[in-house]
Residue, then its C-alpha position, 0 to 999 in steps of 0.5 A: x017560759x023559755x026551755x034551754x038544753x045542755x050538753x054536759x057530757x060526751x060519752x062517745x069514741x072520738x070520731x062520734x063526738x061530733x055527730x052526736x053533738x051536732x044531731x042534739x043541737x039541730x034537733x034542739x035547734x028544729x024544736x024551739x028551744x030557747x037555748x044550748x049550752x056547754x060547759x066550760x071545764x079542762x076536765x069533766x067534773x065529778x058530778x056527771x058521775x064521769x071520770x075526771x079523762x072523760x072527753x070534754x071539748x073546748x066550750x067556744x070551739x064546741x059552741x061555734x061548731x054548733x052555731x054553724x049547724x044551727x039557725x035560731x037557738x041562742x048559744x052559750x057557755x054555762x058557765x064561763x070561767x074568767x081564769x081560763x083566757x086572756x080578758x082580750x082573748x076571751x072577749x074576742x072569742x066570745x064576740x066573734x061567735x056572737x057575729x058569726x052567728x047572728x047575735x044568738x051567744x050568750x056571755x055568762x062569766x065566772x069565778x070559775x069551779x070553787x074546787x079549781x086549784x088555783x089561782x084562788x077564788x078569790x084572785x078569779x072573782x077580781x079578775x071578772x070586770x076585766x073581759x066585762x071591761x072591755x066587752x062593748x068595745x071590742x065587738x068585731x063590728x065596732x065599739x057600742x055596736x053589741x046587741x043590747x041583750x050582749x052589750x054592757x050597761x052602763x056602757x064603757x067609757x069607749x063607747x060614751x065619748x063624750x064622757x071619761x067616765x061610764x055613763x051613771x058617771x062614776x069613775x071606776x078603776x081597773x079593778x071595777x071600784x070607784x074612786x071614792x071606794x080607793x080612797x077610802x080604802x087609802x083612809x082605811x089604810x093609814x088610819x088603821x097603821x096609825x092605830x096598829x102603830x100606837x098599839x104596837x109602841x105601848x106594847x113596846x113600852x109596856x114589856x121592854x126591859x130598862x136599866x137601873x139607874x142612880x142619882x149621882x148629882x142634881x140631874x144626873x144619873x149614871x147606869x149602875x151596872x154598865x154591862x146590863x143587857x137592857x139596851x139590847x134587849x129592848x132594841x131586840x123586842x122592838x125589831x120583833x114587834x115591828x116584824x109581827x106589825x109589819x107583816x099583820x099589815x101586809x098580809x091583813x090590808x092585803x086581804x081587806x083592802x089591796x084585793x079589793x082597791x089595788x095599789x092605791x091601798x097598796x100606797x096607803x099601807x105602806x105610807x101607813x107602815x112608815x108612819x105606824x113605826x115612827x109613831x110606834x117609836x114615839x110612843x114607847x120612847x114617851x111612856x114614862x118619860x115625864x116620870x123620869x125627868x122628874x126624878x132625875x130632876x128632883x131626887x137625892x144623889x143614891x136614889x135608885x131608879x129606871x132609865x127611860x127607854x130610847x131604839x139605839x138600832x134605828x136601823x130596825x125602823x125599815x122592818x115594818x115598812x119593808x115587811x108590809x111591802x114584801x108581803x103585799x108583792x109575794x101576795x100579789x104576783x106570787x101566785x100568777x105563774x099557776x094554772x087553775x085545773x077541774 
């Protein structure tokens, strides 16, 4: 069994915080334990019973002074949280204290305090196999060079050159999914529009209001009341029902696919969005098209019956496309200029 020791707390005056930090990690250093850790937070957290003010050092600056007062026991951040750093600047801090002290630091990473206000959780979890990415190879004393209890496994394309793909030979993206994950997802992309698409037609099809027409001679029909308000209103629901689709595609394919593939399902739902609407056109313009024809073709002149449905606006057809591309970009980029806070 190996004993470690954390330091979560520090209830001193400014000039006694390093003395005291120091005496606790010689004396755990002299001792044998296996381990001394720090937390990672701006602020002290609630569960130490402390007020949020309290002192709380940097985690990597607090463990590199210890590390040089020390001989032997291993250092590390308990646990390190991704949204705090740049992947390079954390890989690098975290790296140069492994060096400095001789292979004794420990990198534990995060998504972080599930309090923190932002970026979200979920935002934190993707951005984990970013420094984990690149870790083996920017170890201060060359790629591949990492102690194995540090060093990633599989190693990094870097440090297998004679391979463009880690070493269990998958290919994997910059957000750590293979590339049989993003295609699938690309799948799951289009086919999903496509059925949201048809969906959408019937629907159009099934509410969409149409004019009253009357059989004046063998195949032809005329509009009796050449003032109706169905033509626009028709093309009213559909422009409204491709800005609800568009933006369930945007906002439901970015949380199920692009937080998960990136822009390759990003590509797919918009490709899939350009689709769904045409085919949502196609449909409802095609519901009862066959009936109509036939009774234009076969009925008496003064049968009375209902036109087939037919976008005038063709204009709206950018709506759904457009929508699914907005929401997929505010969703992405507009939470970036946030900090997350303990």
């Amino acid at each position: 069994m190996k004993l470690g020791i954390g330091i979560s707390m520090f209830p001193w005056t400014t000039a006694e915080i390093g003395p005291a930090a120091a005496r606790i990690a010689t004396a755990a250093d002299e001792a044998g334990l296996d381990s001394l850790w720090v937390m990672d937070h701006f602020l002290q957290i609630r569960l130490t019973g402390l007020p949020p003010e309290s002192p709380m050092p940097e985690a990597y600056a607090t463990l590199g002074f210890l590390g040089g007062l020390t001989k032997r026991i291993k250092l590390g951040a308990c646990v390190t949280s991704v949204a705090y750093r740049h992947p390079g600047v954390l890989v690098k801090t975290v790296t140069a204290l492994d060096v400095m002290t001789g292979g004794r630091a420990i990198f534990g990473v995060g998504a972080g305090a599930p309090w923190n206000i932002a970026p979200d959780v979920a935002r934190r979890r993707e951005s984990l196999p970013r420094p984990a990415s690149v870790t083996c190879c920017t170890h201060p004393a060359g790629p591949g060079t990492m102690p194995p209890s540090t060093r990633l496994r599989p190693s990094c394309p870097t440090c297998t050159p004679s391979s463009p793909r880690p070493a269990d030979g998958t290919i994997v993206s910059a957000r750590g999914v293979p590339t049989k994950g993003r295609l699938a997802a690309f799948g799951a992309a289009l086919a999903g529009s496509a059925v949201l698409g048809a969906v959408a037609g019937l629907i159009w099809a099934a509410v969409a209001p149409r004019a009253l027409l009357q059989e004046v001679g063998h195949g032809e029909a005329q509009v009796v009341n050449t003032e109706t308000s169905a033509f626009i209103a028709a093309d009213g629901l559909f422009c409204l029902i491709t800005v609800a689709a568009g933006l369930i595609t945007g906002l439901a394919g970015y949380r199920l696919l692009v937080r998960r593939a990136g822009w390759t399902a990003a590509a797919g739902l918009i490709i899939g969005a350009v689709g769904a609407v045409l085919l949502a056109l196609w449909t409802g313009e095609n519901v009862g098209l066959g009936s109509y024809n036939h009774l234009l073709a076969v009925s008496a002149p003064g049968t009375f019956f209902s036109s087939s449905l037919s976008l005038g606006a063709k204009s709206v057809l950018v709506f759904w496309p457009g929508l699914t591309s907005l929401v997929i970009l505010l969703s992405e980029y507009g939470g970036h200029d946030l900090r997350s806070v303990d």
